[in-house]
N, C-alpha and C positions, 0 to 999 in steps of 0.2 A: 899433042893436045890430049889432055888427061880426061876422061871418060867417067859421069860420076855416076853411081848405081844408083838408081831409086828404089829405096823399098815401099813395096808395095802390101798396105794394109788390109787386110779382111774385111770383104763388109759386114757392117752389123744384120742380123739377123731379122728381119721384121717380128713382132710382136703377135702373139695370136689374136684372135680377134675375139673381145669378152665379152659374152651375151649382155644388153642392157640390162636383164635384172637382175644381176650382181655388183651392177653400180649404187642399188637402193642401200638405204642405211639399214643397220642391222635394227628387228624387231626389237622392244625393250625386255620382252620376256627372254627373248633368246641371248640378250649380252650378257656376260659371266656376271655375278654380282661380287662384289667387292666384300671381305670377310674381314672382321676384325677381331681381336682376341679378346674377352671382355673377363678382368681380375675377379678372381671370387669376391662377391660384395659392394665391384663396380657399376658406376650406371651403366644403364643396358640391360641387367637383367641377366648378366650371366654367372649368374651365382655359383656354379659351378666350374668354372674358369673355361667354357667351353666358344666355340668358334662360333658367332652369331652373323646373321645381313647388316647390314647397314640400314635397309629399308626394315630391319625389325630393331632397332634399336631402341626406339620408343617403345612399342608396345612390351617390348622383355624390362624396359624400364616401370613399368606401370604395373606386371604382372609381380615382378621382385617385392614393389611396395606394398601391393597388397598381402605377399606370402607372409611378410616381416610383421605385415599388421593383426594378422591370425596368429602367428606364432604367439605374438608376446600378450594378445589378447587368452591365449589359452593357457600362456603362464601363469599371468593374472589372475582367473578364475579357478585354476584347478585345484580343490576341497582338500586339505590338508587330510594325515588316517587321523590325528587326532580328532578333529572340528568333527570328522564322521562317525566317531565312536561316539563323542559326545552327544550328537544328534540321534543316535539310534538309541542309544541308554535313556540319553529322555522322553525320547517315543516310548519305552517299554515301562516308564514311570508312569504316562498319562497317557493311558491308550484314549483311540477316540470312542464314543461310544456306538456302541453297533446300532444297524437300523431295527432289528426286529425289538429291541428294549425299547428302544424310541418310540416304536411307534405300537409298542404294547402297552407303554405306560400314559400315552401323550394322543390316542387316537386324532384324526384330522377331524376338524370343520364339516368336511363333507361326506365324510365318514360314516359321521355321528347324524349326519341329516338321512344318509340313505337309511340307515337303520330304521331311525325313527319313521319315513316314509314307505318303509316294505312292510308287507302285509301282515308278516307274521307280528310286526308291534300291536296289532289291533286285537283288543281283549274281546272277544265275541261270548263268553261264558259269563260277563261281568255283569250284577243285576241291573244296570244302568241302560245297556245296549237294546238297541231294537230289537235286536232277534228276538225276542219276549214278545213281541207286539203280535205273533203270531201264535196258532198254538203247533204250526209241523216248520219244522225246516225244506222238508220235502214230501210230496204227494208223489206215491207210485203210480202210475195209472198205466193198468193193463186185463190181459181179457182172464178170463176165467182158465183157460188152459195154459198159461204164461202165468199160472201161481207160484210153483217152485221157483220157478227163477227169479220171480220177485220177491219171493220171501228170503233167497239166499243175498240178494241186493239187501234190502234191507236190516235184515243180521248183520252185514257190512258193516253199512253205514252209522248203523246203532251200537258197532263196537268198537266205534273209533275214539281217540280219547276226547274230543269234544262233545261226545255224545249227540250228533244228528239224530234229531226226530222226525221219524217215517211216520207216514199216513198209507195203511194197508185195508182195503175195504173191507174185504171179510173180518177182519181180528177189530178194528176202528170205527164202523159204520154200527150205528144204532140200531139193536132189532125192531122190524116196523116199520120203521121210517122209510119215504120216500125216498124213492130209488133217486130220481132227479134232488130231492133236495139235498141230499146226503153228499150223491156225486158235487154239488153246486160250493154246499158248504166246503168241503175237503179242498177246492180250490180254492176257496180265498180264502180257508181258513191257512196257506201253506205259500213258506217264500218261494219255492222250486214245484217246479211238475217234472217227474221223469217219464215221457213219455215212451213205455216199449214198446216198438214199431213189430210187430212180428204178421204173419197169415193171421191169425185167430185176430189180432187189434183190428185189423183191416175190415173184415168180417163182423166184427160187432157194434153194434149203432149204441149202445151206450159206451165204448171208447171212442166214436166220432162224435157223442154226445162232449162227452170230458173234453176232448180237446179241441173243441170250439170253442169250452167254455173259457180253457186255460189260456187261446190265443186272445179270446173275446179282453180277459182280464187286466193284459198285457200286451199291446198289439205291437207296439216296438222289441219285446222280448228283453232285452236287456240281461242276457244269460239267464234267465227263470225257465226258461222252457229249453229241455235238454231230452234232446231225441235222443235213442239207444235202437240203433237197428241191426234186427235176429232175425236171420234165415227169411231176410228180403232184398231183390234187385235194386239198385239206385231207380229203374224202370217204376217199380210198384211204391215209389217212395211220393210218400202224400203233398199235393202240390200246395196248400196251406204251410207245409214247412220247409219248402226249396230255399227259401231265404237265409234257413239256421243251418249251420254245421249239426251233422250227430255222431256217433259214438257209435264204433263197429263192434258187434258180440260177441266176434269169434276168438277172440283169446278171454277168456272171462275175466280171469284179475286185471288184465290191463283195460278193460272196461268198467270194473267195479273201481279201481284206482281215479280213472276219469271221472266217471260219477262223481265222486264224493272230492274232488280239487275243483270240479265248478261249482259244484254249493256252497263249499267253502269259502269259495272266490269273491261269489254272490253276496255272502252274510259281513265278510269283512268290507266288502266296498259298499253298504250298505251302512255297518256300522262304524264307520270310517265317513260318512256324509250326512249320519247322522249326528256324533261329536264335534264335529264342525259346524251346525246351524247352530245360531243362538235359541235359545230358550223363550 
Protein backbone atom coordinates (compact mmCIF):
# COMPACT_ATOMS: atom_id res chain seq x y z
CA UNK A 1 0.00 0.00 0.00
CA UNK A 2 1.65 3.17 -1.48
CA UNK A 3 1.80 6.09 1.19
CA UNK A 4 0.91 9.57 -0.18
CA UNK A 5 2.71 12.73 1.12
CA UNK A 6 0.78 15.55 1.99
CA UNK A 7 2.07 18.81 1.64
CA UNK A 8 1.65 20.89 3.95
CA UNK A 9 0.99 24.78 3.33
CA UNK A 10 1.96 27.97 5.37
CA UNK A 11 -0.49 29.67 6.98
CA UNK A 12 -1.24 33.00 5.87
CA UNK A 13 -0.20 35.63 8.12
CA UNK A 14 -2.92 37.77 9.81
CA UNK A 15 -3.11 41.19 8.70
CA UNK A 16 -2.15 44.11 11.08
CA UNK A 17 -4.69 45.70 12.46
CA UNK A 18 -5.39 49.46 10.93
CA UNK A 19 -6.35 52.22 13.07
CA UNK A 20 -10.01 53.55 11.95
CA UNK A 21 -8.88 56.72 10.95
CA UNK A 22 -7.08 55.71 8.11
CA UNK A 23 -9.91 54.20 6.63
CA UNK A 24 -11.27 58.01 6.29
CA UNK A 25 -11.04 59.40 2.60
CA UNK A 26 -8.22 61.56 1.89
CA UNK A 27 -8.85 65.52 2.60
CA UNK A 28 -9.40 67.36 -0.88
CA UNK A 29 -6.51 69.72 -0.09
CA UNK A 30 -4.26 66.92 0.69
CA UNK A 31 -5.03 64.78 -2.77
CA UNK A 32 -2.28 65.41 -5.39
CA UNK A 33 -3.87 67.63 -7.96
CA UNK A 34 -3.94 66.69 -11.38
CA UNK A 35 -1.38 68.89 -13.90
CA UNK A 36 -1.78 69.44 -17.26
CA UNK A 37 0.43 71.03 -19.84
CA UNK A 38 -1.22 74.01 -21.39
CA UNK A 39 0.40 75.05 -25.27
CA UNK A 40 1.71 78.63 -25.35
CA UNK A 41 -1.60 80.55 -26.41
CA UNK A 42 -3.80 77.65 -25.29
CA UNK A 43 -6.97 77.85 -23.19
CA UNK A 44 -6.01 77.71 -19.73
CA UNK A 45 -3.84 80.46 -19.56
CA UNK A 46 -0.66 79.09 -19.96
CA UNK A 47 0.81 81.18 -22.33
CA UNK A 48 3.97 80.25 -21.38
CA UNK A 49 3.62 76.60 -22.08
CA UNK A 50 4.04 75.99 -18.27
CA UNK A 51 2.30 73.08 -16.00
CA UNK A 52 -0.90 74.54 -14.65
CA UNK A 53 -4.15 72.83 -11.96
CA UNK A 54 -6.88 71.65 -13.36
CA UNK A 55 -8.79 73.61 -10.64
CA UNK A 56 -6.89 76.78 -12.24
CA UNK A 57 -7.70 76.34 -15.64
CA UNK A 58 -10.40 78.81 -15.77
CA UNK A 59 -9.11 81.52 -13.89
CA UNK A 60 -5.44 81.31 -16.06
CA UNK A 61 -8.06 81.32 -18.92
CA UNK A 62 -9.61 84.49 -18.05
CA UNK A 63 -6.19 86.08 -16.88
CA UNK A 64 -4.53 85.24 -20.69
CA UNK A 65 -7.69 87.11 -22.10
CA UNK A 66 -7.37 89.88 -20.41
CA UNK A 67 -3.27 90.12 -20.81
CA UNK A 68 -4.09 89.83 -24.85
CA UNK A 69 -6.66 92.67 -24.35
CA UNK A 70 -3.90 95.07 -22.87
CA UNK A 71 -1.53 94.06 -25.30
CA UNK A 72 -3.18 94.94 -28.27
CA UNK A 73 -5.13 97.83 -26.69
CA UNK A 74 -1.54 99.47 -26.18
CA UNK A 75 -0.56 98.63 -29.62
CA UNK A 76 -3.39 100.44 -30.72
CA UNK A 77 -2.85 103.48 -28.91
CA UNK A 78 0.87 103.92 -28.93
CA UNK A 79 1.80 107.75 -30.60
CA UNK A 80 3.69 107.18 -33.52
CA UNK A 81 7.78 109.71 -33.18
CA UNK A 82 6.12 111.16 -36.19
CA UNK A 83 2.38 112.14 -34.88
CA UNK A 84 4.76 113.54 -31.82
CA UNK A 85 7.04 115.69 -33.51
CA UNK A 86 4.10 117.03 -35.33
CA UNK A 87 2.22 117.85 -32.13
CA UNK A 88 5.27 119.40 -30.39
CA UNK A 89 6.08 121.77 -33.53
CA UNK A 90 2.75 122.91 -33.32
CA UNK A 91 2.79 123.60 -29.82
CA UNK A 92 5.88 125.79 -30.45
CA UNK A 93 3.90 127.54 -33.37
CA UNK A 94 0.89 128.47 -30.94
CA UNK A 95 2.02 128.63 -27.67
CA UNK A 96 -0.85 129.12 -25.18
CA UNK A 97 -0.96 132.29 -23.69
CA UNK A 98 0.43 132.76 -20.27
CA UNK A 99 -1.56 133.78 -17.20
CA UNK A 100 0.17 136.82 -16.04
CA UNK A 101 -0.69 138.58 -20.01
CA UNK A 102 -4.11 137.47 -19.34
CA UNK A 103 -4.71 138.72 -16.60
CA UNK A 104 -2.70 142.01 -17.14
CA UNK A 105 -4.50 142.72 -20.01
CA UNK A 106 -8.08 141.35 -19.22
CA UNK A 107 -8.27 142.16 -15.07
CA UNK A 108 -11.46 140.00 -13.51
CA UNK A 109 -14.88 141.22 -12.61
CA UNK A 110 -14.07 141.06 -9.16
CA UNK A 111 -10.94 142.54 -9.48
CA UNK A 112 -11.98 145.44 -10.73
CA UNK A 113 -14.82 145.64 -7.90
CA UNK A 114 -12.38 145.26 -5.07
CA UNK A 115 -10.44 148.20 -6.40
CA UNK A 116 -12.99 150.24 -6.89
CA UNK A 117 -14.43 149.42 -3.21
CA UNK A 118 -10.93 149.90 -1.18
CA UNK A 119 -10.19 152.87 0.23
CA UNK A 120 -7.57 154.21 -1.45
CA UNK A 121 -10.20 154.83 -4.70
CA UNK A 122 -11.93 157.44 -2.48
CA UNK A 123 -10.74 161.12 -3.62
CA UNK A 124 -10.76 162.98 -0.13
CA UNK A 125 -8.69 166.13 -1.77
CA UNK A 126 -11.52 166.58 -4.31
CA UNK A 127 -13.55 170.02 -4.02
CA UNK A 128 -16.66 168.02 -3.85
CA UNK A 129 -16.10 165.84 -0.71
CA UNK A 130 -17.10 166.44 2.67
CA UNK A 131 -14.03 166.88 4.29
CA UNK A 132 -14.41 170.60 3.43
CA UNK A 133 -17.59 170.79 5.56
CA UNK A 134 -15.22 171.19 8.35
CA UNK A 135 -12.52 173.49 8.72
CA UNK A 136 -9.61 170.79 10.79
CA UNK A 137 -9.29 167.35 10.01
CA UNK A 138 -8.01 166.91 13.44
CA UNK A 139 -8.03 168.64 16.78
CA UNK A 140 -5.11 167.92 19.14
CA UNK A 141 -6.04 168.24 22.51
CA UNK A 142 -3.56 168.29 25.10
CA UNK A 143 -2.13 169.94 28.30
CA UNK A 144 0.24 172.66 28.19
CA UNK A 145 3.32 170.56 29.12
CA UNK A 146 2.55 167.94 26.29
CA UNK A 147 3.27 170.94 23.63
CA UNK A 148 6.22 169.55 21.91
CA UNK A 149 5.04 166.48 21.39
CA UNK A 150 2.05 167.72 19.85
CA UNK A 151 3.52 170.05 17.98
CA UNK A 152 5.94 167.26 16.57
CA UNK A 153 2.26 165.12 15.81
CA UNK A 154 1.10 167.62 14.10
CA UNK A 155 4.12 168.65 11.62
CA UNK A 156 3.34 164.84 10.99
CA UNK A 157 0.24 164.99 10.02
CA UNK A 158 0.57 168.40 8.24
CA UNK A 159 3.30 166.84 5.98
CA UNK A 160 1.66 164.06 4.65
CA UNK A 161 0.82 164.28 1.19
CA UNK A 162 -2.89 164.76 1.70
CA UNK A 163 -2.13 167.56 3.74
CA UNK A 164 -4.22 166.82 7.15
CA UNK A 165 -5.32 169.95 9.06
CA UNK A 166 -4.43 170.26 12.65
CA UNK A 167 -6.03 172.31 15.24
CA UNK A 168 -3.24 173.42 17.81
CA UNK A 169 -4.49 175.94 20.53
CA UNK A 170 -1.84 178.00 21.18
CA UNK A 171 -0.78 178.68 17.23
CA UNK A 172 -5.07 178.37 16.21
CA UNK A 173 -7.15 179.80 19.11
CA UNK A 174 -7.97 183.61 18.80
CA UNK A 175 -6.26 186.07 21.19
CA UNK A 176 -9.00 186.98 23.80
CA UNK A 177 -11.29 184.66 23.12
CA UNK A 178 -12.85 182.55 25.63
CA UNK A 179 -11.06 179.91 26.82
CA UNK A 180 -14.44 177.56 26.85
CA UNK A 181 -15.61 178.97 23.53
CA UNK A 182 -12.51 178.47 21.55
CA UNK A 183 -11.85 174.87 23.36
CA UNK A 184 -15.90 174.31 22.29
CA UNK A 185 -15.47 175.60 18.63
CA UNK A 186 -12.11 173.58 17.91
CA UNK A 187 -14.26 170.56 18.48
CA UNK A 188 -16.81 170.82 16.23
CA UNK A 189 -15.07 172.88 14.14
CA UNK A 190 -12.84 169.29 13.48
CA UNK A 191 -13.54 165.65 12.02
CA UNK A 192 -11.01 163.81 14.65
CA UNK A 193 -10.01 164.68 18.21
CA UNK A 194 -6.60 163.20 19.13
CA UNK A 195 -6.85 162.97 22.65
CA UNK A 196 -3.10 162.75 24.38
CA UNK A 197 -3.74 160.93 27.47
CA UNK A 198 -0.50 161.77 29.58
CA UNK A 199 -0.11 162.92 33.79
CA UNK A 200 -0.32 166.82 32.86
CA UNK A 201 -3.93 165.85 30.52
CA UNK A 202 -5.17 163.92 33.62
CA UNK A 203 -4.29 166.98 35.94
CA UNK A 204 -5.92 169.60 33.75
CA UNK A 205 -9.64 170.42 33.98
CA UNK A 206 -9.74 172.20 30.66
CA UNK A 207 -8.45 168.81 29.05
CA UNK A 208 -11.33 167.02 31.01
CA UNK A 209 -13.22 170.03 29.82
CA UNK A 210 -12.25 169.25 25.83
CA UNK A 211 -13.05 165.70 26.14
CA UNK A 212 -16.44 165.82 27.42
CA UNK A 213 -17.03 167.93 25.00
CA UNK A 214 -15.46 165.64 22.13
CA UNK A 215 -17.42 162.59 23.65
CA UNK A 216 -20.49 164.96 24.39
CA UNK A 217 -20.18 165.46 20.23
CA UNK A 218 -19.98 162.02 19.36
CA UNK A 219 -21.14 159.61 21.78
CA UNK A 220 -21.00 156.54 19.59
CA UNK A 221 -17.36 157.49 18.57
CA UNK A 222 -17.23 156.09 15.38
CA UNK A 223 -13.33 156.34 15.03
CA UNK A 224 -13.38 160.46 15.72
CA UNK A 225 -11.96 160.05 19.09
CA UNK A 226 -8.43 158.55 18.99
CA UNK A 227 -6.85 158.28 22.40
CA UNK A 228 -2.79 158.35 22.36
CA UNK A 229 -1.57 157.13 25.68
CA UNK A 230 2.11 158.63 27.02
CA UNK A 231 3.70 157.67 30.22
CA UNK A 232 0.15 156.26 31.63
CA UNK A 233 -0.99 152.93 33.34
CA UNK A 234 -3.95 151.20 31.62
CA UNK A 235 -4.91 151.72 35.67
CA UNK A 236 -4.93 155.69 35.31
CA UNK A 237 -6.58 155.37 31.88
CA UNK A 238 -9.95 157.64 31.92
CA UNK A 239 -13.03 155.53 32.50
CA UNK A 240 -15.16 157.78 29.81
CA UNK A 241 -12.84 156.03 27.30
CA UNK A 242 -12.51 152.17 28.40
CA UNK A 243 -14.87 151.59 25.45
CA UNK A 244 -12.20 153.04 22.53
CA UNK A 245 -9.05 151.24 21.77
CA UNK A 246 -5.92 153.87 22.00
CA UNK A 247 -2.62 154.14 20.66
CA UNK A 248 0.67 153.49 22.81
CA UNK A 249 3.55 156.50 22.73
CA UNK A 250 6.22 154.50 23.28
CA UNK A 251 7.78 153.94 20.03
CA UNK A 252 6.83 157.52 18.45
CA UNK A 253 6.66 157.01 14.62
CA UNK A 254 4.60 153.85 15.08
CA UNK A 255 2.23 156.11 16.98
CA UNK A 256 2.38 159.15 14.73
CA UNK A 257 1.94 156.39 11.64
CA UNK A 258 -1.29 155.19 13.70
CA UNK A 259 -2.55 158.56 14.18
CA UNK A 260 -2.72 159.72 10.75
CA UNK A 261 -4.17 155.93 9.08
CA UNK A 262 -7.36 156.50 11.58
CA UNK A 263 -8.11 159.95 10.32
CA UNK A 264 -7.44 158.87 7.25
CA UNK A 265 -9.67 156.13 7.65
CA UNK A 266 -12.31 158.30 9.10
CA UNK A 267 -12.38 160.98 6.05
CA UNK A 268 -12.62 158.26 3.42
CA UNK A 269 -15.52 156.34 5.09
CA UNK A 270 -16.98 159.54 5.50
CA UNK A 271 -16.51 160.60 2.04
CA UNK A 272 -17.15 157.42 0.69
CA UNK A 273 -21.09 157.79 2.47
CA UNK A 274 -21.20 160.74 1.48
CA UNK A 275 -20.92 160.15 -2.53
CA UNK A 276 -23.41 157.57 -2.05
CA UNK A 277 -26.46 159.75 -0.72
CA UNK A 278 -28.34 161.32 -3.37
CA UNK A 279 -28.35 165.01 -3.47
Amino acid sequence: MRRTALLRLPRPRPRPSVPARCHLPLRPESQPQRRVRIAPGGSGGGADGRLLPVAARRTGFQWALMAGWFQRLLRRRKPSPGSMESGLSAAARHPPPSSSSSSSSSPSSSEARRLAASPCSVDISSASSARWAKSYDACICHSAGDLPFAEELAAYLEGQPEGLRCFLQPRDAAPGAAVPTELCEAVRGSHCWVLLITPAFLRDPWCKYQLHQALAEAPAADGRAIPVLKDVGRGEYPAELRSLYYIPAARRDTAFRQVRDAVLRYLRELCRGSAGRPE
